[in-house]
Rosetta silent file (secondary structure, phi, psi, omega in degrees, C-alpha in Angstrom):
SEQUENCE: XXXXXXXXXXXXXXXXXXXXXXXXXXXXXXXXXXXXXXXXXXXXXXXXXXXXXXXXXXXXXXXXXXXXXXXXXXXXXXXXXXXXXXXXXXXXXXXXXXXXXXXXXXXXXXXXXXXXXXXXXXXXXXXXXXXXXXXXXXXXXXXXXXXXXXXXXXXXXXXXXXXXXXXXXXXXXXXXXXXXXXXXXXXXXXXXXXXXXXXXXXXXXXXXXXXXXXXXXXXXXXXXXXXXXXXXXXXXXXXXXXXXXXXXXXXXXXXXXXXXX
SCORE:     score description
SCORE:     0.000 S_00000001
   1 L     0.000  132.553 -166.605   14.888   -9.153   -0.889 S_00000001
   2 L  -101.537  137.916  155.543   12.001   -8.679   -3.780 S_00000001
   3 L   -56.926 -173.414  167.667    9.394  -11.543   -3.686 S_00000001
   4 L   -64.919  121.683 -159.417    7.770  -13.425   -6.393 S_00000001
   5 L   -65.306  -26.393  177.270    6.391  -10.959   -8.895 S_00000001
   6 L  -132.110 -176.034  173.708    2.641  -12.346   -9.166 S_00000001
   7 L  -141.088   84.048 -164.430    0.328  -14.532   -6.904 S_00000001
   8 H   -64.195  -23.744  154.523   -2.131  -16.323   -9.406 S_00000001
   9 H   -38.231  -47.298 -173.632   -4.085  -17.627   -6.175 S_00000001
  10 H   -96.639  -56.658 -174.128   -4.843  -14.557   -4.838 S_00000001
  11 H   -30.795  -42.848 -175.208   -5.742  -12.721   -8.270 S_00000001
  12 H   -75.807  -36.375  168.366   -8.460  -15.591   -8.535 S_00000001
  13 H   -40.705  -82.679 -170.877   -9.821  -15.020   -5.206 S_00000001
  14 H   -34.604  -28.520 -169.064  -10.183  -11.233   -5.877 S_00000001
  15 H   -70.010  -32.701 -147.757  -11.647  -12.024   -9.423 S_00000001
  16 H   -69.082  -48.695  175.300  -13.744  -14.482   -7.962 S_00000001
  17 H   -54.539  -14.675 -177.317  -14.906  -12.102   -5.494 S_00000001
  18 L   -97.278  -12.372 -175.459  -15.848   -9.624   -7.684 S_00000001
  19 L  -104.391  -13.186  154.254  -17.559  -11.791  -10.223 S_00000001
  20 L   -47.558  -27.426  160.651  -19.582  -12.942   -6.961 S_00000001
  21 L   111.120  -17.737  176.279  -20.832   -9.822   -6.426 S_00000001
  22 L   -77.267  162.655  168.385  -18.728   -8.967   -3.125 S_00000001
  23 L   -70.298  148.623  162.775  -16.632   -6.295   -2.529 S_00000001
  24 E  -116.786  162.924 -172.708  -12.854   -6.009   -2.815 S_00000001
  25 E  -161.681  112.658 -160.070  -11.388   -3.296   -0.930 S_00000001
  26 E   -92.245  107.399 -153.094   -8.167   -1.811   -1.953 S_00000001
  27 E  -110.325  153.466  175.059   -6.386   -0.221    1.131 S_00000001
  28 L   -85.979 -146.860 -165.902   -3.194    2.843    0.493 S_00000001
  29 L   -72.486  164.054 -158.011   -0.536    2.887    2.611 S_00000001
  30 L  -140.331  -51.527 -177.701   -0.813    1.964    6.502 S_00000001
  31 L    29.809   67.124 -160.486    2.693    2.510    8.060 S_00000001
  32 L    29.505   23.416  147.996    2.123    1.090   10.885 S_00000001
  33 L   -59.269   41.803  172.158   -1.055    2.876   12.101 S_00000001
  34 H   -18.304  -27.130  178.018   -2.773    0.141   13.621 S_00000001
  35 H   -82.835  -54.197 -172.328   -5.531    1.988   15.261 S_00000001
  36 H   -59.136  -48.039  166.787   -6.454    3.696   12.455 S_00000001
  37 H   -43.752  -42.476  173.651   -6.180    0.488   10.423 S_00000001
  38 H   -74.835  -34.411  178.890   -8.461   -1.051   12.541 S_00000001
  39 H   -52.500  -51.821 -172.166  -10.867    1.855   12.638 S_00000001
  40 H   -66.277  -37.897  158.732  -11.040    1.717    8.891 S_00000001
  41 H   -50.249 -116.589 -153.428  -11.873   -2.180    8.927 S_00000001
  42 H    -0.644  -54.462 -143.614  -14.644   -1.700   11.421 S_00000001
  43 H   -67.201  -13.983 -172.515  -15.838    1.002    9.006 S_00000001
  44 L   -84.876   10.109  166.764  -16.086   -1.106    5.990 S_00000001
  45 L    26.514   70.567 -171.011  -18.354   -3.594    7.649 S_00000001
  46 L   -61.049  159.822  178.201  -17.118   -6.639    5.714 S_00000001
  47 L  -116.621  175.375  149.547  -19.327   -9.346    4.748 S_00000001
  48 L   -69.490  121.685 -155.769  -18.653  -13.007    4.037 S_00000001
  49 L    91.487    3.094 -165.812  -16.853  -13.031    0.755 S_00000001
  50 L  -102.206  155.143 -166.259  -15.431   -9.587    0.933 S_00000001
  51 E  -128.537  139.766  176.586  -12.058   -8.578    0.458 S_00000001
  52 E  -138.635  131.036  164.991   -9.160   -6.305    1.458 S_00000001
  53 E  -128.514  103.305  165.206   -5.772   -5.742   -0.282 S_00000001
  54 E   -81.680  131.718 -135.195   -3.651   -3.542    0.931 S_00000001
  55 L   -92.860   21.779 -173.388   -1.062   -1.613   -1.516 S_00000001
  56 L    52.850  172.046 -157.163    1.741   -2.553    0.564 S_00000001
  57 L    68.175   76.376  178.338    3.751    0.019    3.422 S_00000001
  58 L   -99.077  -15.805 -173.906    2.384   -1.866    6.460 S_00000001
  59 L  -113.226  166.433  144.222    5.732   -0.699    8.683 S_00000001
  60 L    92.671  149.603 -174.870    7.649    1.961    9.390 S_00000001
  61 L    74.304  -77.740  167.786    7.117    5.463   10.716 S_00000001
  62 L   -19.822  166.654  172.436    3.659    4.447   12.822 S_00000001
  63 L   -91.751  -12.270 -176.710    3.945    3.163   16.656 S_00000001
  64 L  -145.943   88.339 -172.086    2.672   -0.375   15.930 S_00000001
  65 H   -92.742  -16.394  160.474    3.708   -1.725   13.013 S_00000001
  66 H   -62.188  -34.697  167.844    3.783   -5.210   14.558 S_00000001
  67 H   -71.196  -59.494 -178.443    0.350   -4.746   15.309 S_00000001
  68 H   -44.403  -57.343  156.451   -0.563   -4.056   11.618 S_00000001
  69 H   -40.911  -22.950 -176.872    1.588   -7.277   10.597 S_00000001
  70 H  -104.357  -19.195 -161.912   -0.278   -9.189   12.646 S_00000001
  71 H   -84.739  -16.482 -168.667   -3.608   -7.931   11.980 S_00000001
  72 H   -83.731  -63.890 -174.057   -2.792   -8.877    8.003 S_00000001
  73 H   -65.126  -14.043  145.407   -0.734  -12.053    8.574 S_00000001
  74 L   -31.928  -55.598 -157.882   -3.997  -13.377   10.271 S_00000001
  75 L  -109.637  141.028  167.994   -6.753  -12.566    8.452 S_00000001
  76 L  -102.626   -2.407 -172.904   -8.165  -14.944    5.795 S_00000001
  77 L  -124.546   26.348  177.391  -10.045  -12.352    3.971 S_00000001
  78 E  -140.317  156.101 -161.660   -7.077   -9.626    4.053 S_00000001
  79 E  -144.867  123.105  179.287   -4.306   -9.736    1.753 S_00000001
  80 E  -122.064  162.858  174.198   -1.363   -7.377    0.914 S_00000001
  81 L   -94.679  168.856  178.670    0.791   -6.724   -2.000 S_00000001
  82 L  -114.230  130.289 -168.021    4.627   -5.548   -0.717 S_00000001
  83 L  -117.487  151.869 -169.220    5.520   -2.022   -0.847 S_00000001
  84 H   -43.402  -26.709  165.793    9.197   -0.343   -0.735 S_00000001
  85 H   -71.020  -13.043  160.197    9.193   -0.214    2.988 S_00000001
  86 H   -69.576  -54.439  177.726    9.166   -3.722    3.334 S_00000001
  87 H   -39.298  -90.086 -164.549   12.168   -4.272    0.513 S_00000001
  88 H   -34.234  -63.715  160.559   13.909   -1.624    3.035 S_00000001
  89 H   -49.807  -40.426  167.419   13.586   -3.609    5.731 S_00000001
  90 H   -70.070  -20.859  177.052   14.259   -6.765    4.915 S_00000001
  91 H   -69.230  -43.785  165.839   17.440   -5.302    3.223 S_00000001
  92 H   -58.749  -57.915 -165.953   18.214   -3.670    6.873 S_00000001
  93 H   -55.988  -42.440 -165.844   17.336   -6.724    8.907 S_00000001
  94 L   -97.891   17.234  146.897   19.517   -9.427    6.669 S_00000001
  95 L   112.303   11.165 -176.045   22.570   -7.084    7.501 S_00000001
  96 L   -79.327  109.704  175.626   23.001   -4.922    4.670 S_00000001
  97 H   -20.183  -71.182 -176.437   24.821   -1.602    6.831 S_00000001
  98 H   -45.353  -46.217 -164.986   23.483    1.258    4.627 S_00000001
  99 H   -71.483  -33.558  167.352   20.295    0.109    4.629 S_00000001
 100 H   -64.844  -31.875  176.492   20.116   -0.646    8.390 S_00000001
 101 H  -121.632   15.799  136.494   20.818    2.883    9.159 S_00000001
 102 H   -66.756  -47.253  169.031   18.831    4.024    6.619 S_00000001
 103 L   -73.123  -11.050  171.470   15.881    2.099    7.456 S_00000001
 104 L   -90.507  -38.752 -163.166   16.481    3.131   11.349 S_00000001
 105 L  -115.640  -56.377  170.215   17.022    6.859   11.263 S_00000001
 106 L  -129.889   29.340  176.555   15.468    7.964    8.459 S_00000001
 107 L  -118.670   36.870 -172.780   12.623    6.239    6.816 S_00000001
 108 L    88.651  -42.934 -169.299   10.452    4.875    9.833 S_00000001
 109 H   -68.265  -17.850  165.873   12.272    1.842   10.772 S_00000001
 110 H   -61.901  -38.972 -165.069   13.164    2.616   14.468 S_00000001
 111 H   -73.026  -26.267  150.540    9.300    3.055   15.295 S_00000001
 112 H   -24.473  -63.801 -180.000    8.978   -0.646   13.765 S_00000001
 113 H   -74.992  -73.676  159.806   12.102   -2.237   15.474 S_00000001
 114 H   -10.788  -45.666 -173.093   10.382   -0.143   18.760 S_00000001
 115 L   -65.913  -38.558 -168.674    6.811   -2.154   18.041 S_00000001
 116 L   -67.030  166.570 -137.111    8.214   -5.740   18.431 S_00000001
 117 L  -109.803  148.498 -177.451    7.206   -7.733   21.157 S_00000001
 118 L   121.815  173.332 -166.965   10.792   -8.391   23.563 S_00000001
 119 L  -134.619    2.949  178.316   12.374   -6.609   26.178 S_00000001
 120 L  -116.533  156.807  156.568   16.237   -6.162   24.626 S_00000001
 121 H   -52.297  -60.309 -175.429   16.994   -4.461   21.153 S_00000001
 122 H   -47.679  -50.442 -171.359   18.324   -8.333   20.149 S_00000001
 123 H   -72.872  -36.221  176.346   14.677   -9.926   21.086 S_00000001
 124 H   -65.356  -37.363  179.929   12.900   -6.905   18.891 S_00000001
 125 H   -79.929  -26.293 -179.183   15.236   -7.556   16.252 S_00000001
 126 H   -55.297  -51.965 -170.950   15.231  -11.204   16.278 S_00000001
 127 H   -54.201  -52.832 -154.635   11.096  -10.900   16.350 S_00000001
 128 H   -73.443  -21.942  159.385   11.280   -8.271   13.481 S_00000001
 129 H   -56.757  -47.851  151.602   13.317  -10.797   11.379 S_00000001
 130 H   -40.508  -32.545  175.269   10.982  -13.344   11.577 S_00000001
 131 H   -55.819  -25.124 -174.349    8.500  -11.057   10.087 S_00000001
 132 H   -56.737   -6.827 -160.825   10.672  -11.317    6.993 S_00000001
 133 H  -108.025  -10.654  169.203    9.101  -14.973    6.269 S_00000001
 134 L   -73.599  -60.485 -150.190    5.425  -12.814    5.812 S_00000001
 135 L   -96.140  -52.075 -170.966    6.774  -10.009    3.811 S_00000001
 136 L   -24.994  -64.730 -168.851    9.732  -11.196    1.682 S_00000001
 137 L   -87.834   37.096  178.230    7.298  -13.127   -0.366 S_00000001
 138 L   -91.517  143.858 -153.564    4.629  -11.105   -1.116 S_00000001
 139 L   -61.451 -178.269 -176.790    3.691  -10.796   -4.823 S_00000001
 140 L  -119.889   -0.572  168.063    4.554   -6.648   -6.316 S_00000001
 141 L   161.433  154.335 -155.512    1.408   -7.072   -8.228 S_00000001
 142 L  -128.878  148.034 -160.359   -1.952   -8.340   -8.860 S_00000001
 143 L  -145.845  101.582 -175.131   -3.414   -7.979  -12.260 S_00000001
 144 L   -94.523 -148.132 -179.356   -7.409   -8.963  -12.469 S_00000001
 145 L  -115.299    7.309  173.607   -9.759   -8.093  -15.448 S_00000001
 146 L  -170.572   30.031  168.238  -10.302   -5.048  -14.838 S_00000001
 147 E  -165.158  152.990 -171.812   -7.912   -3.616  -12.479 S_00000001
 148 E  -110.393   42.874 -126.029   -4.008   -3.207  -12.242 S_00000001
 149 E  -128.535  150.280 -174.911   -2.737   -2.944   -9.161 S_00000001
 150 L  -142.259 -170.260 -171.101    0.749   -2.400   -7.564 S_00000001
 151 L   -73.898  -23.000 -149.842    2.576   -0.052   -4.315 S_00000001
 152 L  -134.743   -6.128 -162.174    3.916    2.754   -6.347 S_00000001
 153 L    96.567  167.132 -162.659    2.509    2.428  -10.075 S_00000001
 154 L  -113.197  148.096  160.244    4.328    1.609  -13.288 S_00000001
 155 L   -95.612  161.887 -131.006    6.978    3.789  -15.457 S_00000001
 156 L   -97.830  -28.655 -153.279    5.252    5.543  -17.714 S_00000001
 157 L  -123.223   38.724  171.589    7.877    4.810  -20.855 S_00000001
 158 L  -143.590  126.180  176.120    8.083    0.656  -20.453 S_00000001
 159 L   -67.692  140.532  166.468    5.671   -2.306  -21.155 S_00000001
 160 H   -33.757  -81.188 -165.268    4.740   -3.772  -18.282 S_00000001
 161 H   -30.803  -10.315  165.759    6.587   -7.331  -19.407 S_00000001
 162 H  -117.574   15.575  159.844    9.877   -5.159  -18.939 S_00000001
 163 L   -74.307  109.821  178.347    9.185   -3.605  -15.506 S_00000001
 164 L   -30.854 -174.922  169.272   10.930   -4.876  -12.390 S_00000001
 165 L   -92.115  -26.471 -169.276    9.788   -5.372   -8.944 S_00000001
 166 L   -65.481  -57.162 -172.059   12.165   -1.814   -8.222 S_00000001
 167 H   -61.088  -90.643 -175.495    9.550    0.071  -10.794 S_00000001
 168 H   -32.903   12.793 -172.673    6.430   -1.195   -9.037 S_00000001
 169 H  -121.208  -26.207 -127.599    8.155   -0.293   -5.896 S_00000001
 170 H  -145.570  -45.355 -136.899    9.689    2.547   -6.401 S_00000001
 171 L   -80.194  152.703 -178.002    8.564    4.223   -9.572 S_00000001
 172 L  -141.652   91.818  177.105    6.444    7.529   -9.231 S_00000001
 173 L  -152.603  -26.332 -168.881    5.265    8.415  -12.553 S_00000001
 174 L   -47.074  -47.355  155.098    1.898    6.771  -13.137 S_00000001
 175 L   -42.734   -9.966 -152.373    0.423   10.351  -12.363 S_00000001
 176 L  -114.321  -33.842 -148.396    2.450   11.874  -15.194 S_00000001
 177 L   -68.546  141.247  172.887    1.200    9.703  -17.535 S_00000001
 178 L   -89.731    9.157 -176.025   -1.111   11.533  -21.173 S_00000001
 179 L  -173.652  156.160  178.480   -2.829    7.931  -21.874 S_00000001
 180 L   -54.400  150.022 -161.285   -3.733    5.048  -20.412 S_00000001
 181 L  -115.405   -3.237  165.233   -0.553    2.999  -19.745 S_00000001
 182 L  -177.365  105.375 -143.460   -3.469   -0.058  -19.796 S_00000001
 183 L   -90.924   22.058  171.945   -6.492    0.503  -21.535 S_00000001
 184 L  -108.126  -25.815  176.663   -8.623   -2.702  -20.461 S_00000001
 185 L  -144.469  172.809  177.571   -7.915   -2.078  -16.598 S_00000001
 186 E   -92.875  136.871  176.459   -7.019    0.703  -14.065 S_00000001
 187 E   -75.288  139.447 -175.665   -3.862    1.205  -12.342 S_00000001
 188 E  -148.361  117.666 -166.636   -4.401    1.459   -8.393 S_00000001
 189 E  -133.040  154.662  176.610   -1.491    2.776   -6.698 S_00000001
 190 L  -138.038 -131.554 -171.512   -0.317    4.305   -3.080 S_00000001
 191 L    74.019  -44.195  165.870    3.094    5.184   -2.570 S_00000001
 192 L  -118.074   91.963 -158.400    2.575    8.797   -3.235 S_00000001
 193 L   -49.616  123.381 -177.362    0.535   11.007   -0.680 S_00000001
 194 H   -68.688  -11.373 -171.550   -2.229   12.494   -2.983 S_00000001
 195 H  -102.132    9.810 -172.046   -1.606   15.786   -0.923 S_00000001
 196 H  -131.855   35.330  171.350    2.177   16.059   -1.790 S_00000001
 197 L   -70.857  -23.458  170.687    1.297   15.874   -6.157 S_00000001
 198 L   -49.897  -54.496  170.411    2.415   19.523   -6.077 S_00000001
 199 L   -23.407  -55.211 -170.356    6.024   18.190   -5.795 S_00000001
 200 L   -86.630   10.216  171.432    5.300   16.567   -9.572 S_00000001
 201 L    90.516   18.995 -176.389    3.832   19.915  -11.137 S_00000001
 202 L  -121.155  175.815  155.425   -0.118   18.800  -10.486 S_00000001
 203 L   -48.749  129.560  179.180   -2.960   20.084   -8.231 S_00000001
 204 L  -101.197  179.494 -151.015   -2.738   18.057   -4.889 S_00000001
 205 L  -105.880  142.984  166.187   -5.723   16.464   -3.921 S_00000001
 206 L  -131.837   -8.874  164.713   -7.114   16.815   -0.036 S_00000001
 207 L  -111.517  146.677  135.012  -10.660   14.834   -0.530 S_00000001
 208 L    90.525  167.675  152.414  -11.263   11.804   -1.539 S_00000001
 209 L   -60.829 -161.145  127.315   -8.516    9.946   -3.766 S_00000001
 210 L   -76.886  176.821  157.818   -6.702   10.705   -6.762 S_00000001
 211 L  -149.315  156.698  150.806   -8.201    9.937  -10.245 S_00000001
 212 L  -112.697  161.367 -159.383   -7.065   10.837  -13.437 S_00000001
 213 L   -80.921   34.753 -158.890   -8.851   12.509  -15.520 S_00000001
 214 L  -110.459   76.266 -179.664   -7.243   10.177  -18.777 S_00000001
 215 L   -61.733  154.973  149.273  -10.207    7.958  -19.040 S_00000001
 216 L   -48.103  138.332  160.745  -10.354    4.276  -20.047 S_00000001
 217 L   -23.633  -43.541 -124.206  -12.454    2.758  -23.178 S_00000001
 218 L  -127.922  -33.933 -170.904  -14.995    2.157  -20.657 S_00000001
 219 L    88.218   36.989  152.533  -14.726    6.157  -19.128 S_00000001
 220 L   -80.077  139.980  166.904  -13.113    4.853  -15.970 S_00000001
 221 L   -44.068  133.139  172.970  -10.159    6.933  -14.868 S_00000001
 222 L   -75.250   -9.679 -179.306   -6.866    5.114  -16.410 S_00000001
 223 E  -165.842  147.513  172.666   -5.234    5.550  -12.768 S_00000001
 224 E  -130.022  130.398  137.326   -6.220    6.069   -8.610 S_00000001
 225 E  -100.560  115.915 -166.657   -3.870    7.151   -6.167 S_00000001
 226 L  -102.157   -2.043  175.814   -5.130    5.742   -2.681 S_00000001
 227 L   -66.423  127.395 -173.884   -1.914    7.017   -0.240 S_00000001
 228 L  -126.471   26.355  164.140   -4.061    9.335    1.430 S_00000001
 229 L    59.203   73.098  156.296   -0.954   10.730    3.628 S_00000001
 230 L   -89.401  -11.963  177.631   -1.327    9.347    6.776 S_00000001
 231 L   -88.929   -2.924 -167.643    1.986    9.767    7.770 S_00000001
 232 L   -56.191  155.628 -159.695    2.044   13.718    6.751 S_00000001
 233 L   -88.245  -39.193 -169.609    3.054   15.778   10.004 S_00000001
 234 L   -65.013  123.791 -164.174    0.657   18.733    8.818 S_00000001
 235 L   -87.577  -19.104  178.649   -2.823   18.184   10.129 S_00000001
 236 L   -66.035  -39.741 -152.032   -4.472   20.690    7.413 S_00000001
 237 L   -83.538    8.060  174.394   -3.561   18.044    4.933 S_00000001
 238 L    77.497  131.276   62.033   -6.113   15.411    6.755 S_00000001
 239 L   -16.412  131.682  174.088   -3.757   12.192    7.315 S_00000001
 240 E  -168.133  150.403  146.003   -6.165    9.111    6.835 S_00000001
 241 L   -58.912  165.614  175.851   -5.687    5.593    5.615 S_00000001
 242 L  -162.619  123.095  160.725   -8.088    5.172    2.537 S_00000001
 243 E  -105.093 -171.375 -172.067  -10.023    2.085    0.745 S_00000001
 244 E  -142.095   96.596 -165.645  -11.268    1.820   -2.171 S_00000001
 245 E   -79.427  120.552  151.164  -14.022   -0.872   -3.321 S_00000001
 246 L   -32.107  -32.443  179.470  -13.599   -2.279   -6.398 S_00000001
 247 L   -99.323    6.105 -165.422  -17.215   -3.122   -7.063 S_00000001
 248 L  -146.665  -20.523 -172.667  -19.268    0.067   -6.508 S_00000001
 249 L    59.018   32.758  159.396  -15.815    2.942   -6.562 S_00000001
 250 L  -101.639  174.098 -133.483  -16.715    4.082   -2.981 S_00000001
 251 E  -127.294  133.413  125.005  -14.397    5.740   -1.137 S_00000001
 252 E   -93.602  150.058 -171.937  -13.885    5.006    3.337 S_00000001
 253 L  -148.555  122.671 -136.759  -11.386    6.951    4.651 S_00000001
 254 L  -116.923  102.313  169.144  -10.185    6.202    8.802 S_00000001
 255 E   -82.237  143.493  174.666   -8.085   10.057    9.884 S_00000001
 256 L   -84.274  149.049  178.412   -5.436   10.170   12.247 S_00000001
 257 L   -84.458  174.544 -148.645   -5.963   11.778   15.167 S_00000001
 258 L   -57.119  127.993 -175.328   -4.611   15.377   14.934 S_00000001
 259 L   -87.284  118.499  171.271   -0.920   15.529   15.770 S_00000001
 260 L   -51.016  140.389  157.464    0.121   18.652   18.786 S_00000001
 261 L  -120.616    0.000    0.000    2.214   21.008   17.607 S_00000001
């Protein structure tokens, strides 16, 4: 089930924060890495008035994605947009088959279903349903004055006013793009592990974020990718969570620790 496409509430906060002089801090993907999640909060040593929005893909794959849900669903100064791993779950949870043993076996959703607080499969799922009353309705994208930002990016060959919640969910092209797809703000995207861009025919990235190098009027990069592969198995490629502040373009970045092989 796709939420409501904007959240004009939260858009004012962030502007507000930003015309305020605080930070916003744009988090990639999380997937239930809770530790790591937390690590990276610590490191950004929030103030009063500071901000975090995360780029949605708070479940699935990680060991505590219940923890991450909670740590979100909590907070008054953290905020997320909803990313395709949520859609996938709630479409598994509210009984659609395929989707249930898609979202169990091979995208992450057993270590989710695994996280919830109960001591039967029925009490984890019952718990992990409820979560559905967090996530359904989270907007697919927040659009400020000077930033664009959604889980996966925009297609490259549509005005925004005819792009779904499925493109901003889904869509992996933003990287592809030869001109700013919106040349008053920057697109800020996850969704796509900056270390797997080889896949699309570019250099992949292993510090740092992406940028592209298709600047804005202003010489800002027209697009950031902040999935900074935390779920990648391969330990050369660094797995980290990554923000991104809005007010200054500095980079914290929280690594998982190194997976045995």
């Amino acid at each position: 089930m796709v939420g409501k496409h904007r959240d004009e509430v939260l858009e004012k906060e962030l502007q507000t924060a930003l015309d305020d002089g605080n930070s916003v801090w744009v988090v990639g993907d999380v997937h239930g890495y809770r530790e790591e999640f937390e690590l990276l909060l610590e490191m950004l040593n929030l103030s009063d008035g500071d901000l975090v929005l995360c780029v949605g893909d708070l479940v699935d794959r990680g060991v505590d994605s219940h923890g991450t849900l909670s740590i979100v669903s909590k907070s008054n100064h953290i905020f997320s947009l909803k990313g395709n791993h949520e859609l996938i779950m709630s479409q598994a949870l509210r009984g659609d088959p395929d989707r249930e043993s898609f979202w169990l076996n091979k995208v992450g959703g057993r270590a989710t279903l695994d996280s919830m607080p109960g001591k039967t499969q029925q009490e984890k799922w019952t718990r992990a349903l409820q979560w559905l009353e967090f996530t359904d309705p989270l907007p697919t994208e927040a659009v400020i004055d000077k930033f664009r930002i959604c889980h996966s990016g925009y297609r490259i060959d549509v005005p925004f006013e005819n792009q779904t919640d499925e493109d901003r969910l889904k869509s992996r092209e933003i990287f592809l793009a030869n001109a700013p797809l919106d040349r008053k703000r920057q697109v800020i995207a996850g969704h796509t592990p900056i270390q797997m861009l080889s896949n699309f025919g570019l250099e992949p990235t292993y510090e740092g974020i992406w940028k592209s190098e298709i600047p804005l009027d202003d010489g800002r990069p027209s697009a950031v990718l902040i999935d900074t592969g935390i779920v990648l198995r391969d330990n050369s490629h660094r797995p980290r969570i990554s923000a991104y502040d809005l007010q200054t373009g500095l980079i914290k970045e929280a690594e998982r620790a190194q997976i045995k092989s």
